[in-house]
N, CA, C and O atoms as a GROMACS GRO file, in nm:
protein
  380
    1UNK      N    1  -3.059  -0.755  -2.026
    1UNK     CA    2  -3.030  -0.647  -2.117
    1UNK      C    3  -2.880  -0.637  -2.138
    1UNK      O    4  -2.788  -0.662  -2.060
    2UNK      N    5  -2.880  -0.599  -2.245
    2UNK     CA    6  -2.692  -0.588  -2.269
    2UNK      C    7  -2.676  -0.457  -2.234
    2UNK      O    8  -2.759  -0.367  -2.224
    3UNK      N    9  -2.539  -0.459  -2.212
    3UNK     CA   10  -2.429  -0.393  -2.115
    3UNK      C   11  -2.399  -0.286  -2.188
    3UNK      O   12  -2.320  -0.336  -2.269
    4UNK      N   13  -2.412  -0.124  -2.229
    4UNK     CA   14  -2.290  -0.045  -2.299
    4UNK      C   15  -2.185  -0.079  -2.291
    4UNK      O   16  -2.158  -0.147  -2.192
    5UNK      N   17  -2.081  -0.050  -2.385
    5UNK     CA   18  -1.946  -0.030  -2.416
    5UNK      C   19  -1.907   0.021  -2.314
    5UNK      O   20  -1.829  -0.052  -2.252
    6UNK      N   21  -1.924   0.100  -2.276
    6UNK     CA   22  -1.857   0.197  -2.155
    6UNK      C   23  -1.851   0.047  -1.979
    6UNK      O   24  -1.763  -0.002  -1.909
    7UNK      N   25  -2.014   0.036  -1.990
    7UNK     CA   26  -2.033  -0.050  -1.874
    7UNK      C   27  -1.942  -0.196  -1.846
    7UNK      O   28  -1.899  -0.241  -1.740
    8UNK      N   29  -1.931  -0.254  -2.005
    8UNK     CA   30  -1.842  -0.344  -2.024
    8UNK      C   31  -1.692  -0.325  -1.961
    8UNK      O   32  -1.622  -0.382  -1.877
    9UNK      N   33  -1.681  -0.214  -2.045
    9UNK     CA   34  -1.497  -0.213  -2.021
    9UNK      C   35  -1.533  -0.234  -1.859
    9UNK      O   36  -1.524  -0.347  -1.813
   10UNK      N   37  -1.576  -0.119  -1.771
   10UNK     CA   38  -1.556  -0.102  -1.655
   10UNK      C   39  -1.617  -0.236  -1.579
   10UNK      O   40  -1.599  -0.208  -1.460
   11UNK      N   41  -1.668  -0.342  -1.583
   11UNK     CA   42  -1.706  -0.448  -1.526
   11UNK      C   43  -1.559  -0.503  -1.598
   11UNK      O   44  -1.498  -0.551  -1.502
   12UNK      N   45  -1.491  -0.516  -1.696
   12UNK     CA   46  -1.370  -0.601  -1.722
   12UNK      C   47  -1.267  -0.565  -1.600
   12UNK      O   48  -1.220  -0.638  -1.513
   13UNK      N   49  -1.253  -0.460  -1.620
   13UNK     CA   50  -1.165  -0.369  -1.530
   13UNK      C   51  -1.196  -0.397  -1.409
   13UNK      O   52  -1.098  -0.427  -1.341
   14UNK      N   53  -1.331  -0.400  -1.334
   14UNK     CA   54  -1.349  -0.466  -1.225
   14UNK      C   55  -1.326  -0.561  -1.139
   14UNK      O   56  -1.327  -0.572  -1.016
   15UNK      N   57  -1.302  -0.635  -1.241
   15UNK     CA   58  -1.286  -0.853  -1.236
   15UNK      C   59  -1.107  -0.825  -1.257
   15UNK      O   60  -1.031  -0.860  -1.166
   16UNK      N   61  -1.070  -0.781  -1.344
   16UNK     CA   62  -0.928  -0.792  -1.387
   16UNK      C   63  -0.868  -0.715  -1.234
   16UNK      O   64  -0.806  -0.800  -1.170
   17UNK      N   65  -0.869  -0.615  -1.182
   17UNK     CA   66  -0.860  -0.561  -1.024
   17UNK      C   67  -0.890  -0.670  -0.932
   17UNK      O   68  -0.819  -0.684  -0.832
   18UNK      N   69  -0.988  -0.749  -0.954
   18UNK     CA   70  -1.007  -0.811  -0.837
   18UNK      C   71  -0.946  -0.889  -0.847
   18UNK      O   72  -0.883  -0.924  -0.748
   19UNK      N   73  -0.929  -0.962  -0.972
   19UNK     CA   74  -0.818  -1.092  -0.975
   19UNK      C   75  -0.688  -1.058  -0.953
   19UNK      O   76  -0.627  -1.145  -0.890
   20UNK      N   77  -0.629  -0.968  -0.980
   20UNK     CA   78  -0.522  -0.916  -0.888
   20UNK      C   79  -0.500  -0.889  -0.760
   20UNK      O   80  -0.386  -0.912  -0.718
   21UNK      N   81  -0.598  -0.836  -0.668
   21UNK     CA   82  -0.590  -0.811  -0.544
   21UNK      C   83  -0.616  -0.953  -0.483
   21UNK      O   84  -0.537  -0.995  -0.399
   22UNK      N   85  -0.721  -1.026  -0.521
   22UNK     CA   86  -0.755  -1.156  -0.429
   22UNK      C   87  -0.658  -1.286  -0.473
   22UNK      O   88  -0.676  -1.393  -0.415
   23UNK      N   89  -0.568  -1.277  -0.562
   23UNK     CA   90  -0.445  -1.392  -0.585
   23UNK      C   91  -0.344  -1.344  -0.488
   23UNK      O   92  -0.286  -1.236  -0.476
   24UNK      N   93  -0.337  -1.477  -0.413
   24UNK     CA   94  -0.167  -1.450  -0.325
   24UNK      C   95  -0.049  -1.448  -0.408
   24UNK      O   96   0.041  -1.364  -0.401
   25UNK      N   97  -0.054  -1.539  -0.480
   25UNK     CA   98   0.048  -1.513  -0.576
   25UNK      C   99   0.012  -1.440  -0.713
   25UNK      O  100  -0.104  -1.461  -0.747
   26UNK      N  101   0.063  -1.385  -0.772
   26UNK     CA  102   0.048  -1.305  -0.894
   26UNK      C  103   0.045  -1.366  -0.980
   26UNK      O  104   0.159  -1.406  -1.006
   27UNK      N  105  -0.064  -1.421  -1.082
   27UNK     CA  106  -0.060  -1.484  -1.203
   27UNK      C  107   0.041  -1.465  -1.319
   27UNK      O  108   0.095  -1.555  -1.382
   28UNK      N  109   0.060  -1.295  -1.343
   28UNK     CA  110   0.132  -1.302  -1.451
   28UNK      C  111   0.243  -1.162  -1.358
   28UNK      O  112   0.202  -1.050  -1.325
   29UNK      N  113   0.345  -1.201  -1.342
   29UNK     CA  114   0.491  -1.062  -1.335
   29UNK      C  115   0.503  -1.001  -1.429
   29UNK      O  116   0.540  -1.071  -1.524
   30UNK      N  117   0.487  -0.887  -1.456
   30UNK     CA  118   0.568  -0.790  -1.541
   30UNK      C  119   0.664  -0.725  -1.457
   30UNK      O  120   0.661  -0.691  -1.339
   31UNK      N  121   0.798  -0.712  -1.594
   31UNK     CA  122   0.889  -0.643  -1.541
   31UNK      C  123   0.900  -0.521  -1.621
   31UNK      O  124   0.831  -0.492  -1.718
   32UNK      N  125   1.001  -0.448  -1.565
   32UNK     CA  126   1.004  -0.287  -1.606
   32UNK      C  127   1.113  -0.313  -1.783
   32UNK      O  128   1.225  -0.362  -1.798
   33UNK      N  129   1.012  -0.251  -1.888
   33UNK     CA  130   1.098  -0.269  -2.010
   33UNK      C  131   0.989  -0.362  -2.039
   33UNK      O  132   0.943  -0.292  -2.129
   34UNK      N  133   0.910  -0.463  -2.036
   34UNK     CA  134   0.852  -0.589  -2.087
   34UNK      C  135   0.793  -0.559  -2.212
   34UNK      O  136   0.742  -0.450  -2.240
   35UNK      N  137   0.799  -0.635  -2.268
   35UNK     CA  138   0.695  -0.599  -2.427
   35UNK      C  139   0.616  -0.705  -2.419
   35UNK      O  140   0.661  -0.815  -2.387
   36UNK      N  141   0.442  -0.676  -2.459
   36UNK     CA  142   0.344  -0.774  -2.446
   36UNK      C  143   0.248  -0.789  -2.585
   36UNK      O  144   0.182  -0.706  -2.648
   37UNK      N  145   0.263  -0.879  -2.596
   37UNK     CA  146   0.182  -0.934  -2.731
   37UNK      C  147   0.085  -1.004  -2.739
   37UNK      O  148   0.103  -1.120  -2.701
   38UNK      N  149  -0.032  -0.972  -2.783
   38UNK     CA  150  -0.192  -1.040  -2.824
   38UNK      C  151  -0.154  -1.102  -2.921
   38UNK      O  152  -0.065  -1.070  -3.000
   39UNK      N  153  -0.237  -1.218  -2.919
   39UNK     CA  154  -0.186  -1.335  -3.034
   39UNK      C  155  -0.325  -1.391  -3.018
   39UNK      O  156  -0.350  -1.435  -2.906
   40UNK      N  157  -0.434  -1.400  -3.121
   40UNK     CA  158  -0.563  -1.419  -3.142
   40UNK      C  159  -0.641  -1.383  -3.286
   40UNK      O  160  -0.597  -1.335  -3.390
   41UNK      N  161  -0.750  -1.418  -3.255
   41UNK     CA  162  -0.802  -1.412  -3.395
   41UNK      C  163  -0.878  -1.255  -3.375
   41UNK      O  164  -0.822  -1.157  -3.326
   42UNK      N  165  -1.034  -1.263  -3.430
   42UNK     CA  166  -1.095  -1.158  -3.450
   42UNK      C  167  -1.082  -1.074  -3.322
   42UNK      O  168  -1.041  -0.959  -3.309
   43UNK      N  169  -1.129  -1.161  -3.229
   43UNK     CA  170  -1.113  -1.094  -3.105
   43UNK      C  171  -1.009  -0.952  -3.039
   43UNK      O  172  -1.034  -0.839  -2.995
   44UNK      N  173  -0.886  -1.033  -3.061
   44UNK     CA  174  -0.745  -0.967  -3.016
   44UNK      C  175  -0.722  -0.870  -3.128
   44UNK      O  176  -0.661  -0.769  -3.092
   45UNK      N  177  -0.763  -0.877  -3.289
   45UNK     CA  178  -0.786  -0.806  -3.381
   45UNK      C  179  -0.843  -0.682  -3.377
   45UNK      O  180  -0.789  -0.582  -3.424
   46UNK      N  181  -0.965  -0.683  -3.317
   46UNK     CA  182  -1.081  -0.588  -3.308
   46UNK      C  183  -1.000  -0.515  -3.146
   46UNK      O  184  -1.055  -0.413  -3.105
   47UNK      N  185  -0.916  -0.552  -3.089
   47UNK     CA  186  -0.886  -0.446  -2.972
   47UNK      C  187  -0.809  -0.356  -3.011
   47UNK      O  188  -0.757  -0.283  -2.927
   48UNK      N  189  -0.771  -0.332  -3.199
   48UNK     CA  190  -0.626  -0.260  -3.220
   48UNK      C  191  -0.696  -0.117  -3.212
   48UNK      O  192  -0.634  -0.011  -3.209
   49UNK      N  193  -0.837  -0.128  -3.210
   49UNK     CA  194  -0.914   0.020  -3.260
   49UNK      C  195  -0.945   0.060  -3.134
   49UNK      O  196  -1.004   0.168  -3.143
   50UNK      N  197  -0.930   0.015  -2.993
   50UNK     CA  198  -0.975   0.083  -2.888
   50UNK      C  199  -0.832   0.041  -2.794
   50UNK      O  200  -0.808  -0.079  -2.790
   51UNK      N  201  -0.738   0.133  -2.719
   51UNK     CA  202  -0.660   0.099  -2.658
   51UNK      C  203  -0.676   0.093  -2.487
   51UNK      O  204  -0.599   0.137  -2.402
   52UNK      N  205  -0.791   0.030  -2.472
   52UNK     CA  206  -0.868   0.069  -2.343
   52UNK      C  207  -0.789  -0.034  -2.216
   52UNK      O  208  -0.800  -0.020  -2.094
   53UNK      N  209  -0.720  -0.124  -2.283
   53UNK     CA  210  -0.676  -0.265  -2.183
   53UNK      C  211  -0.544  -0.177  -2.226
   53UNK      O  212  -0.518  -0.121  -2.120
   54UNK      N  213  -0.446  -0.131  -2.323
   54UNK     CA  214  -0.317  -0.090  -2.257
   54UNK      C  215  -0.302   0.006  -2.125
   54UNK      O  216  -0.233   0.009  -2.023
   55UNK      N  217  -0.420   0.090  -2.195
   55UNK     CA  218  -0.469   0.222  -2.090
   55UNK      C  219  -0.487   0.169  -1.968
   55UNK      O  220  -0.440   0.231  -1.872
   56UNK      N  221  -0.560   0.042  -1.946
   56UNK     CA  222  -0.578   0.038  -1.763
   56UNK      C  223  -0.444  -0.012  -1.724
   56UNK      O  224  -0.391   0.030  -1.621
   57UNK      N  225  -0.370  -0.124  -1.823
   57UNK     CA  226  -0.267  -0.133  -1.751
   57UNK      C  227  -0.130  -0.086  -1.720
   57UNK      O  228  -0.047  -0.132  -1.642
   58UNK      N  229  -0.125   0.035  -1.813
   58UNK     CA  230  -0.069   0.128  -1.833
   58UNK      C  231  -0.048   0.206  -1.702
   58UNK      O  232   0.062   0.233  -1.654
   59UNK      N  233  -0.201   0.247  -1.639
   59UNK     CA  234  -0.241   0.301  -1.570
   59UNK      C  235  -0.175   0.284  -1.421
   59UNK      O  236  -0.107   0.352  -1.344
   60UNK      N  237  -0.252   0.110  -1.427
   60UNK     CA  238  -0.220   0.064  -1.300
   60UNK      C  239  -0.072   0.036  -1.288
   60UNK      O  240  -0.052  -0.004  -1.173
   61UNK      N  241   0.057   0.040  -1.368
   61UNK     CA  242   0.211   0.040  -1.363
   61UNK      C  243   0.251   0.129  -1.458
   61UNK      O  244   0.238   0.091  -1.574
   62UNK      N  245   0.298   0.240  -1.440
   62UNK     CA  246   0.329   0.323  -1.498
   62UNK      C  247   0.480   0.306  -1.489
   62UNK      O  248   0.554   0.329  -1.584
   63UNK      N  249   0.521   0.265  -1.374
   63UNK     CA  250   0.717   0.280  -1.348
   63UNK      C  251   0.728   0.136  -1.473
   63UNK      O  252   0.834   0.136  -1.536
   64UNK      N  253   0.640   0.036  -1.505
   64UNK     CA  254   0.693  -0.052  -1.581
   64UNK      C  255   0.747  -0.026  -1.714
   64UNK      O  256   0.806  -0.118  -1.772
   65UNK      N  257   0.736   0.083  -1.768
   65UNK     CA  258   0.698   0.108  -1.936
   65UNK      C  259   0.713   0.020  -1.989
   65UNK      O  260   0.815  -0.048  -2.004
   66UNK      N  261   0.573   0.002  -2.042
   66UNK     CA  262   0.536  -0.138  -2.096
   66UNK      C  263   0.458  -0.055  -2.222
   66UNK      O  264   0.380   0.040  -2.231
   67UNK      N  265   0.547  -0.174  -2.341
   67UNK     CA  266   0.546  -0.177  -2.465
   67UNK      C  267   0.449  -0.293  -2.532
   67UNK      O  268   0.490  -0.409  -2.534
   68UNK      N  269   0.289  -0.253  -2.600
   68UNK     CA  270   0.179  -0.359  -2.649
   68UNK      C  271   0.223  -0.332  -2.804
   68UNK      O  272   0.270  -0.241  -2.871
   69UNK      N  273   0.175  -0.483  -2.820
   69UNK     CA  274   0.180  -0.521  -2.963
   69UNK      C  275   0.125  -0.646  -3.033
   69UNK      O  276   0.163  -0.762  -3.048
   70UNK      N  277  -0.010  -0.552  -3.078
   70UNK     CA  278  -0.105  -0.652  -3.175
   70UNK      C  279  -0.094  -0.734  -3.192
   70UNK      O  280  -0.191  -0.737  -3.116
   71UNK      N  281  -0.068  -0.854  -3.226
   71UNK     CA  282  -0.066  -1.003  -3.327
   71UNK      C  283  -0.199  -1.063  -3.384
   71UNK      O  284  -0.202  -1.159  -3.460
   72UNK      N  285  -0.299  -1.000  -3.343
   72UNK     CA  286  -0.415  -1.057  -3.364
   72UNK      C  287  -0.456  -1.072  -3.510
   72UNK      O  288  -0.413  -0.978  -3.577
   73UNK      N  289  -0.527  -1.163  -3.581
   73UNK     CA  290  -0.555  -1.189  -3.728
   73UNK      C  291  -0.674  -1.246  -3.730
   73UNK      O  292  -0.718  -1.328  -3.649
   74UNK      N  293  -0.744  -1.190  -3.854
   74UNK     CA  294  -0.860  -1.232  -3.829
   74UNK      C  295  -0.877  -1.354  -3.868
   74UNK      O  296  -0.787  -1.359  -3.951
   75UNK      N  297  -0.943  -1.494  -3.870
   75UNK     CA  298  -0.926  -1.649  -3.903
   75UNK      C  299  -0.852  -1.705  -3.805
   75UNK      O  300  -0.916  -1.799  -3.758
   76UNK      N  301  -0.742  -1.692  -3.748
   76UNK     CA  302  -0.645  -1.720  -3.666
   76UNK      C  303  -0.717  -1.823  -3.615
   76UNK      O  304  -0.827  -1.811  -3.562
   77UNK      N  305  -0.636  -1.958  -3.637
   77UNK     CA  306  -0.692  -2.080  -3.488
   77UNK      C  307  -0.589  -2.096  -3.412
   77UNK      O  308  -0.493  -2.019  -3.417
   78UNK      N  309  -0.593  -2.183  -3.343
   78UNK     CA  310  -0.479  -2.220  -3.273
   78UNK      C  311  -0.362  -2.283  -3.285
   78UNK      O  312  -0.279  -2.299  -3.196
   79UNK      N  313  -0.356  -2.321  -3.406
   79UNK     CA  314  -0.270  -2.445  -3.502
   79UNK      C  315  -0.287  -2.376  -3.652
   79UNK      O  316  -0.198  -2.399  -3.734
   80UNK      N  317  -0.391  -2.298  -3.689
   80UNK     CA  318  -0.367  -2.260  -3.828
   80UNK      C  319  -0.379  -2.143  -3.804
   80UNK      O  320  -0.445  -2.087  -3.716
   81UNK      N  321  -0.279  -2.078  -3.926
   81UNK     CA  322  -0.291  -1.944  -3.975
   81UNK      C  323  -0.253  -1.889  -4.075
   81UNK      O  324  -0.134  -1.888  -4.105
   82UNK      N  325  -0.346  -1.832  -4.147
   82UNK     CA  326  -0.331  -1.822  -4.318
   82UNK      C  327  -0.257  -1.732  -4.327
   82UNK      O  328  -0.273  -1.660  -4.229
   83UNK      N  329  -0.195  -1.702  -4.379
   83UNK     CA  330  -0.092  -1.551  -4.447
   83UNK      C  331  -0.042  -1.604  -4.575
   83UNK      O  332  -0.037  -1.716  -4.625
   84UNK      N  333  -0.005  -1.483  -4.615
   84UNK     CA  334   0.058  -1.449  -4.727
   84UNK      C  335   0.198  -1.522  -4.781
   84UNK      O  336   0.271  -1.543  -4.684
   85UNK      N  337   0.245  -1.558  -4.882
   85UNK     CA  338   0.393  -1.666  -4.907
   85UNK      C  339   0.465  -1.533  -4.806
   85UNK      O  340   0.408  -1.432  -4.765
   86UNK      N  341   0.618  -1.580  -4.783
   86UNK     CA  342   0.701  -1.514  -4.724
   86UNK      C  343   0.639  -1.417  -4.584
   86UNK      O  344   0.704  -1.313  -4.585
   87UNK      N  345   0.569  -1.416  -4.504
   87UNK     CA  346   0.485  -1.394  -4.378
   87UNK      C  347   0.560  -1.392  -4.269
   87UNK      O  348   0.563  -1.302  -4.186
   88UNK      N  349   0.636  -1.516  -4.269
   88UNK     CA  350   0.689  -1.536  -4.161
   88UNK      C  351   0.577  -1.668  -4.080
   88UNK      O  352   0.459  -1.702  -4.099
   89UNK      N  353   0.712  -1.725  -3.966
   89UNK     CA  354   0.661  -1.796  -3.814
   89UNK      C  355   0.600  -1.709  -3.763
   89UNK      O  356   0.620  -1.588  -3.781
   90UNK      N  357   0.478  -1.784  -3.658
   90UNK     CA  358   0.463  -1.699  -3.537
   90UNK      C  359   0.567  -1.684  -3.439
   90UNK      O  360   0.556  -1.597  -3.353
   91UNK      N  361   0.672  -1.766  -3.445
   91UNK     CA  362   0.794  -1.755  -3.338
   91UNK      C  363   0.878  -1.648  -3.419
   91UNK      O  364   0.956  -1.588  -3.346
   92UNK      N  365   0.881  -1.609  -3.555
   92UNK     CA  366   0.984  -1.516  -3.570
   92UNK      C  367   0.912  -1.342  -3.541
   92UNK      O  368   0.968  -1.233  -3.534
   93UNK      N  369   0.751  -1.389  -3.526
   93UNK     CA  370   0.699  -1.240  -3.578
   93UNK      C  371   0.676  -1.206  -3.399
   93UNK      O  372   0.639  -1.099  -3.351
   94UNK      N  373   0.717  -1.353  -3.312
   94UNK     CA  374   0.729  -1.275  -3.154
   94UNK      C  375   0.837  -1.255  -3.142
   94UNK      O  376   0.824  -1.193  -3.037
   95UNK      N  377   0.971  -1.253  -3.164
   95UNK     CA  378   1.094  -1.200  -3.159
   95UNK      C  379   1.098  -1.092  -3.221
   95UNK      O  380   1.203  -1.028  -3.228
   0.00000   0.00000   0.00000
């Protein structure tokens, strides 16, 4: 049977905790000030309407103030991405 919305997040949140506590070393450092950017297609798109992943990690580092920011598009591959003339790089629109 599928999972509620609610049950989801909190099984993500589960796994994402545990993979933090059970790595000796820390996969990813954040530092205090960091700005973090989703870069994806529909997926990373469709998270702009629920802020439930800034919120936990928000949560769990609060002294970091940490600054999220969308990139997600819908079509997006990994090598292509359609936009508009004058759009911009993806290297200028992460700076």
């Amino acid at each position: 049977m599928f999972l509620t919305c609610r049950r989801r997040v909190w099984v993500f949140a589960l796994v994402l905790h545990a993979s933090f506590v059970a790595a000796e070393e820390p996969l990813l450092t954040l530092n205090q000030g960091d700005h973090v950017a989703y870069i994806g297609n529909t997926l990373a798109d469709r998270m702009q309407h629920d802020g439930w992943l800034e919120t936990y990690i928000q949560a769990l580092h609060p002294e970091l103030e940490l600054t999220f920011r969308n990139l997600g598009f819908p079509g997006d591959e990994v090598v292509t991405r359609n936009r508009s003339d004058n759009f911009g790089s993806p290297d200028e629109w992460l700076t």
